[in-house]
Wavefront OBJ file of the C-alpha trace (Angstrom):
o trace
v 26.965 -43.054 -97.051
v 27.305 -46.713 -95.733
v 28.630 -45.659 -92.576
v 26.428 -42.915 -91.901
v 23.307 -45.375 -92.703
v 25.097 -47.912 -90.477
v 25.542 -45.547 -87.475
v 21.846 -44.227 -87.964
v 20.562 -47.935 -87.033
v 22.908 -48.807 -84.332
v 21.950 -45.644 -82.640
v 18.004 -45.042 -83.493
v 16.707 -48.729 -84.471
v 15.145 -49.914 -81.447
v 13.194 -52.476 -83.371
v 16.631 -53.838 -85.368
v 19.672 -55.199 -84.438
v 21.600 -54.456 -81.366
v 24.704 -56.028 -83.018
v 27.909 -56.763 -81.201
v 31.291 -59.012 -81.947
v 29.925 -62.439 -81.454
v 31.953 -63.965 -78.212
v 34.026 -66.708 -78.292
v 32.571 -70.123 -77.314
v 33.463 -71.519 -73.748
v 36.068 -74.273 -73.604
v 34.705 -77.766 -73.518
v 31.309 -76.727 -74.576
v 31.177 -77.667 -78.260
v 33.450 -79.591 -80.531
v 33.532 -80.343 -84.121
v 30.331 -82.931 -84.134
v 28.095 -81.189 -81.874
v 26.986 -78.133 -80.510
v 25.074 -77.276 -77.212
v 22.585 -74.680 -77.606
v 20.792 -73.388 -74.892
v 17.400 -71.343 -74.716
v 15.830 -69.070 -72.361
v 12.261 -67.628 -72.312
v 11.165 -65.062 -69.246
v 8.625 -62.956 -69.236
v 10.345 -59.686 -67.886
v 6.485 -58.515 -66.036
v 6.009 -54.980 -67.852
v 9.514 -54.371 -68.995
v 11.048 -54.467 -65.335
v 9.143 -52.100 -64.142
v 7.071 -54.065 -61.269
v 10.336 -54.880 -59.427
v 12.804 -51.840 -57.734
v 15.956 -52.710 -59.232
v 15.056 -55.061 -62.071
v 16.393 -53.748 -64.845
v 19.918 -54.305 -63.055
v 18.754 -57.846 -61.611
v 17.369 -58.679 -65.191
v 21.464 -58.164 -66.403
v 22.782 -59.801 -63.334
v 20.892 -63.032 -64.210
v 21.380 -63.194 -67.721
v 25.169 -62.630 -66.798
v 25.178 -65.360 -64.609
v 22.915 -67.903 -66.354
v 24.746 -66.972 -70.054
v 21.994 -68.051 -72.449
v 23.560 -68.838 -76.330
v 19.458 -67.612 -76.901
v 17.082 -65.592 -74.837
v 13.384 -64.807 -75.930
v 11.413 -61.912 -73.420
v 8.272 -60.856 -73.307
v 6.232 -57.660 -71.832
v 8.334 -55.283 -73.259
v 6.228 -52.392 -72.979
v 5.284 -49.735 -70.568
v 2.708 -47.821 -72.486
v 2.927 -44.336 -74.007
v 6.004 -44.023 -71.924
v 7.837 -46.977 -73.041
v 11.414 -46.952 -72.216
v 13.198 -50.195 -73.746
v 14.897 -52.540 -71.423
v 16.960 -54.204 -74.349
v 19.642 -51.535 -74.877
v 20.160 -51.561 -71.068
v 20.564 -55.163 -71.155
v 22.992 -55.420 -74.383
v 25.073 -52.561 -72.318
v 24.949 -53.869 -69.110
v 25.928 -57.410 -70.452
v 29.057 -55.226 -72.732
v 29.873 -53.793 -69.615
v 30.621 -57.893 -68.081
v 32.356 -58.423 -71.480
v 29.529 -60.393 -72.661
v 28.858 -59.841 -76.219
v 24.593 -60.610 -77.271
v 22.842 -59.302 -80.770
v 19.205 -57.906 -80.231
v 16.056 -57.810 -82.008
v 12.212 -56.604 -80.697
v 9.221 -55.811 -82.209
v 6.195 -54.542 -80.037
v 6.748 -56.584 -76.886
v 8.796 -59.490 -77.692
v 12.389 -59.354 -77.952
v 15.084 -61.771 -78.736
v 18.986 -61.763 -77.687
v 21.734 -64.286 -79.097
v 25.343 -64.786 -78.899
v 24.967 -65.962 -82.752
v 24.187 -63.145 -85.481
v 20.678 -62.316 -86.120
v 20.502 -61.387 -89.980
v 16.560 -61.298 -90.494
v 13.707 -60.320 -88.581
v 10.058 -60.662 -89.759
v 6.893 -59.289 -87.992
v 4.353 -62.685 -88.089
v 1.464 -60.847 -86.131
v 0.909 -58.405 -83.049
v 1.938 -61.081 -81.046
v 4.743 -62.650 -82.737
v 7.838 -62.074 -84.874
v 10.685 -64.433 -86.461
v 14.187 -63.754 -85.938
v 16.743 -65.887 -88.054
v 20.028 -66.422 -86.624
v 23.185 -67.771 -88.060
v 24.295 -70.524 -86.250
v 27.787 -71.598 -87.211
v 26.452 -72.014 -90.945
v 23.278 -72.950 -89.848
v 19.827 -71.056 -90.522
v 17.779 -71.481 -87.536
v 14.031 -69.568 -87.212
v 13.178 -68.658 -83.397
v 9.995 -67.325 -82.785
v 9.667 -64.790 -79.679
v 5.894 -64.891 -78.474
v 3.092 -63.464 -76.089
v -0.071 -64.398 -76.316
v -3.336 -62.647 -75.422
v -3.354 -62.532 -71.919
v -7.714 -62.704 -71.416
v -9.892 -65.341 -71.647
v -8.072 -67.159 -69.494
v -10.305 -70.280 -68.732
v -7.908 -72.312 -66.950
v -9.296 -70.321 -64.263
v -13.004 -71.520 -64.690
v -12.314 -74.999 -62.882
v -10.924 -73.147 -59.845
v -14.014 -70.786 -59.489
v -12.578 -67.853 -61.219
v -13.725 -65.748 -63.968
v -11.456 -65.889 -67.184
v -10.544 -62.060 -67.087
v -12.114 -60.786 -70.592
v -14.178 -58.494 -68.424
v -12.290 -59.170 -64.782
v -11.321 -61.149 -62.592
v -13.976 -61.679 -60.190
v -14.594 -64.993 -58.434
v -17.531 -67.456 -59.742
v -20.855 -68.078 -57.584
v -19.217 -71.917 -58.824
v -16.656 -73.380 -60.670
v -17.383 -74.024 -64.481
v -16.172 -77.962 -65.222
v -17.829 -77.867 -68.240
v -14.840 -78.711 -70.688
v -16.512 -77.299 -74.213
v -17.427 -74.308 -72.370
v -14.244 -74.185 -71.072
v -12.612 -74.552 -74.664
v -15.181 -72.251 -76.467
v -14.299 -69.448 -74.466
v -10.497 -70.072 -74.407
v -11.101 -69.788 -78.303
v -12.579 -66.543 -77.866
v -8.720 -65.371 -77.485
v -7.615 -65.539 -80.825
v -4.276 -67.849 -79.256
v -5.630 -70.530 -81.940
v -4.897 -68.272 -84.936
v -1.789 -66.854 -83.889
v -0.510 -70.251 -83.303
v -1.282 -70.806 -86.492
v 0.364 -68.334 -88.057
v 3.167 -69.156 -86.908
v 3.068 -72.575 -88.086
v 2.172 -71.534 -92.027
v 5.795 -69.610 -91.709
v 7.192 -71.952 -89.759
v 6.391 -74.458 -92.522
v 7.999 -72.185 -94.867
v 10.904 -72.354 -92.893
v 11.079 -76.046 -92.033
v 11.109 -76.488 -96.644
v 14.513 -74.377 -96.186
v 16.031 -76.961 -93.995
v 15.630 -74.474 -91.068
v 16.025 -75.245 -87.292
v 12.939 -73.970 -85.592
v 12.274 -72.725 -82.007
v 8.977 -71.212 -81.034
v 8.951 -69.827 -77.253
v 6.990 -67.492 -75.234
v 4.424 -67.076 -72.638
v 1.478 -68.702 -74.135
v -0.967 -67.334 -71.402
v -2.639 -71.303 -72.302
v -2.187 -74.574 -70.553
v -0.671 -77.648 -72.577
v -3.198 -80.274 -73.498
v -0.202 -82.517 -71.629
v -0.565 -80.837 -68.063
v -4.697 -81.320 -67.659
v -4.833 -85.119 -68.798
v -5.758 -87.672 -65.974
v -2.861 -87.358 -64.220
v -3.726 -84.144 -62.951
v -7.234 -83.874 -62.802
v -7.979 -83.803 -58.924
v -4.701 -81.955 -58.417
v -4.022 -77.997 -58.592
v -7.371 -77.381 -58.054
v -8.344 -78.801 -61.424
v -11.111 -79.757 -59.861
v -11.699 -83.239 -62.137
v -11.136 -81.691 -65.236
v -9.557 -83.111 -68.398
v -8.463 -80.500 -70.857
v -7.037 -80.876 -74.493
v -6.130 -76.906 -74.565
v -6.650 -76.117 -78.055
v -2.511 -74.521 -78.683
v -0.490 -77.175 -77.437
v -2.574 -80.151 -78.732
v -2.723 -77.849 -82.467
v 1.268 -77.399 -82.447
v 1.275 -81.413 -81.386
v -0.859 -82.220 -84.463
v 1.598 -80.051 -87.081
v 4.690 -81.845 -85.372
v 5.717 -79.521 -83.046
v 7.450 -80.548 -79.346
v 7.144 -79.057 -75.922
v 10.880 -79.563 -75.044
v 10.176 -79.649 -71.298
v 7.770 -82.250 -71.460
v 9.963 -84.352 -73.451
v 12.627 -84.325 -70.922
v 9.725 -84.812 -68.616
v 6.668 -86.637 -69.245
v 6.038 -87.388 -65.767
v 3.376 -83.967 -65.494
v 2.988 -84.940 -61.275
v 6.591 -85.318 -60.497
v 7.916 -82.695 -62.887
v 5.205 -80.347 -63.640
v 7.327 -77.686 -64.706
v 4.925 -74.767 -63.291
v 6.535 -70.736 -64.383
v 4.040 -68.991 -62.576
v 3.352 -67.293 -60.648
v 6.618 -66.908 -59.163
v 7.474 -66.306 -55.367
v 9.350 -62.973 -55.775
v 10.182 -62.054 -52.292
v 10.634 -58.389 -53.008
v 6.976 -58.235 -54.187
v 3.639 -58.943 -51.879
v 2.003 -61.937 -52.981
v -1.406 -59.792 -53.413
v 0.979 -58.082 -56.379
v 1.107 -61.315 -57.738
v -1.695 -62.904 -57.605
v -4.495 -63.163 -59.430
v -6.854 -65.682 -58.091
v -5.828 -65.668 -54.145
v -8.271 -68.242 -52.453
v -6.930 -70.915 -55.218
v -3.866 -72.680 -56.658
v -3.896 -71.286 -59.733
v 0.525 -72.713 -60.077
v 0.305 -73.038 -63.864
v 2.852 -73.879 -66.978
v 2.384 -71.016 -69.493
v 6.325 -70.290 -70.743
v 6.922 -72.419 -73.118
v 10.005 -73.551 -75.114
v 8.506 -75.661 -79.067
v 11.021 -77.129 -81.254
v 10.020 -78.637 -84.621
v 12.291 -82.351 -84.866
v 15.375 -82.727 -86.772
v 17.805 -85.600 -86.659
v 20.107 -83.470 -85.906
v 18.778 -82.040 -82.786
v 18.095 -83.636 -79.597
v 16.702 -81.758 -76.158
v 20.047 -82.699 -73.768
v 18.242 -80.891 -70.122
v 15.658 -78.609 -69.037
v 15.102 -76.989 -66.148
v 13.208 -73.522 -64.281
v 15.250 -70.314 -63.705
v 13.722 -68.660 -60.686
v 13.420 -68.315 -56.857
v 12.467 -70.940 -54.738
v 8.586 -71.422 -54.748
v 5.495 -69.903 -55.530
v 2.357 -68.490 -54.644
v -0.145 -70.868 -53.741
v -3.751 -69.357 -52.382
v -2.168 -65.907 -51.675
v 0.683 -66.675 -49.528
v 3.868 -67.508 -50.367
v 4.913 -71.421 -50.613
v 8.400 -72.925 -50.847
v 7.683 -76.244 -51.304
v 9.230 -77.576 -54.486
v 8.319 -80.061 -56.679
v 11.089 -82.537 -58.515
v 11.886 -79.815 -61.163
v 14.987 -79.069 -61.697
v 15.595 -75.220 -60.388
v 18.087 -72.903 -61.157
v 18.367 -70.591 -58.597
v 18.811 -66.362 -59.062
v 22.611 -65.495 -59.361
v 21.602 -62.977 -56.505
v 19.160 -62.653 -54.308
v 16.525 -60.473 -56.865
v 15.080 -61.425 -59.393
v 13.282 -58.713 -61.950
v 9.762 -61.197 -62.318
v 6.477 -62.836 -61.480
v 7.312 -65.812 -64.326
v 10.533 -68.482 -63.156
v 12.117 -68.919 -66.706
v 12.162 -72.045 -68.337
v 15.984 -73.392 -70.137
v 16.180 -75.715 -72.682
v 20.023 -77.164 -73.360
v 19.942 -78.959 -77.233
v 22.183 -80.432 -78.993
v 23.104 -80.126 -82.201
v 24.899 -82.408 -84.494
v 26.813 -80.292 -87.325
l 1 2 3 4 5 6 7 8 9 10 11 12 13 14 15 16 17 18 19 20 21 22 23 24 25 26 27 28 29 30 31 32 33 34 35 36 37 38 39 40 41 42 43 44 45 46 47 48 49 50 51 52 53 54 55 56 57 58 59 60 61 62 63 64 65 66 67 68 69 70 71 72 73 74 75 76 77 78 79 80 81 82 83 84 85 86 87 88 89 90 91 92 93 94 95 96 97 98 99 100 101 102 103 104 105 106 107 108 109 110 111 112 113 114 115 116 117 118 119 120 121 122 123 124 125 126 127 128 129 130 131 132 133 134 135 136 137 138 139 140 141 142 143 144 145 146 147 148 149 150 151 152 153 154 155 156 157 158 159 160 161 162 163 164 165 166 167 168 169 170 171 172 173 174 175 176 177 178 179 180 181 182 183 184 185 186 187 188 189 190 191 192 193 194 195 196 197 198 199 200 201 202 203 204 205 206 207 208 209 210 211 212 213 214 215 216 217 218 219 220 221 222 223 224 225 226 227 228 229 230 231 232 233 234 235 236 237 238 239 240 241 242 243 244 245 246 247 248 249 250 251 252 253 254 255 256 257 258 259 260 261 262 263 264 265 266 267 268 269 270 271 272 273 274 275 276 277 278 279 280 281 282 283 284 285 286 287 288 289 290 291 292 293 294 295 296 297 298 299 300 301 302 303 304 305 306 307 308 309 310 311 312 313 314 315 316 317 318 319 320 321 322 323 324 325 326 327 328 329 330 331 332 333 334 335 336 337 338 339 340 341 342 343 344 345 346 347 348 349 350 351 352 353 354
């Protein structure tokens, strides 16, 4: 009866484990004091199904890049979904690369280390718990509502609850700006996911909470910034980031890089070549480059963020047309030449003391 029970999930579990031999860890990249663990988060754009040839590119970079932990989001197609996550776990099998699975709704989480819980937090969040060399660590795949998206008011957009037409004027009223924001439930997800979070930290868990926020962070729209990107003088404590900041929680780009002009870490949206900018748009007579993938880690002593860096093509899309310019970020570039999204990824490299 075991096996027959075991065969039944590995075969007709989409929402469980896609569980495979655990591969063996690369030469030189750990030893017996410390690990490196690396994280990925990339929002696939509607379960690569906006890009010909995704679902291949989507393996081809993962293959390449070789994440220890990868957290997608926009899994979903509809009525007519069609997972991308057992394609990926094959297609990486296939390159004798060797990744459990877990995904509920449209969030999904892969990891060369064995996931051995999963836990639905809301509709736009679950908790996988993976066993890292003895270690219980808690990542959090995320997507958050997508409307009432107000960092578009300063540019002279509306916030798309209704659509996304343009404003008669831009709105640089900052409570309005906030009130509305709050109108997307983001606040009350977020904290959901601290109260289990919190639950998690009293175990002596490791915790990593990443995803596409579809908010700002309270860091990116201080001074600094406030007559750049068409923020058009505004100052902005986005209610997510500056609530995760008050329970303890850390934006591991932004503590590799504090400098938010230099570095400012934008993920979208992305210049994919194979895709006309009007595709990706949303706002074209604007520069609406934002940071809205995210990669939180609670603090441990035994954990410190080593490098960070984007995972994407070259560029963006800056008032409709495609622009190359870079900024200081460091990029990692496609391991081809297509890549499956609209998002660049955002990698986190830890370490870990044991």
């Amino acid at each position: 009866m075991y096996r027959i029970l075991l065969l039944f999930n590995l075969l007709f579990c989409p929402l469980s484990f896609l569980s495979c031999a655990k591969p063996p860890i690369s030469e030189g990249k750990n030893n017996k004091e410390r690990v490196e663990l690396t994280v990925l988060q990339l929002n696939i754009w509607v379960e690569c199904t906006k890009v010909s040839g995704a679902p291949q590119a989507l393996i081809d970079q993962i293959a390449g890049l070789k994440p220890d932990i990868a957290t997608f989001c926009e899994l979903y197609k509809g009525d007519k979904d069609n997972p991308i996550m057992p394609e990926l776990i094959e297609g990486l099998r296939k390159q004798n690369l060797h990744y459990y699975c877990a995904r509920i709704d449209g969030r999904a989480i892969i990891s060369r280390y064995p996931i051995i819980e999963q836990h639905r937090i809301n509709k736009w969040q679950f908790k996988a718990i993976l066993n890292v060399d003895g270690k219980r660590v808690a990542v959090y795949p995320a997507h958050s509502e997508y409307r009432y998206y107000t960092c578009y008011y300063p540019r002279g957009y509306n916030e798309g609850s209704k659509d996304w037409n343009k404003l008669d004027k831009p709105i640089t009223d900052v409570n309005k700006i906030l009130s509305d924001c709050n109108l997307s439930g983001r606040v009350e997800s977020a904290q959901d996911f601290i109260n289990d979070a919190k639950s998690e930290i009293s175990k002596g868990s490791l915790i990593f909470y990443a995803g596409d926020f579809n908010e700002p962070s309270h860091l990116d729209w201080q001074a600094e910034t406030a007559h750049l990107f068409d923020h058009n003088g505004c100052i902005v404590n986005w209610s997510v980031s500056s609530l995760l900041y008050e329970n303890g929680f850390r934006d591991a780009y932004r503590v590799m890089y504090p400098d938010v002009v230099s570095y400012p870490g934008f993920t979208f949206p992305a210049n994919n070549k194979d895709v006309d900018p009007n595709a990706i748009t949303w706002v074209p007579d604007v520069d609406e480059r934002e940071r809205i993938d995210f990669v939180y880690y609670y603090p441990h002593e035994r954990l410190t963020v080593k490098s960070a860096s984007l995972f994407g093509p070259r560029g963006y899309i800056v008032r409709g047309k495609r622009d190359e310019n870079e900024t200081r970020d460091l990029l990692i570039s496609p391991f081809n030449d297509h890549w499956p999204s609209d998002h660049k990824g955002v990698f986190i490299t830890f370490e870990l003391k044991k």
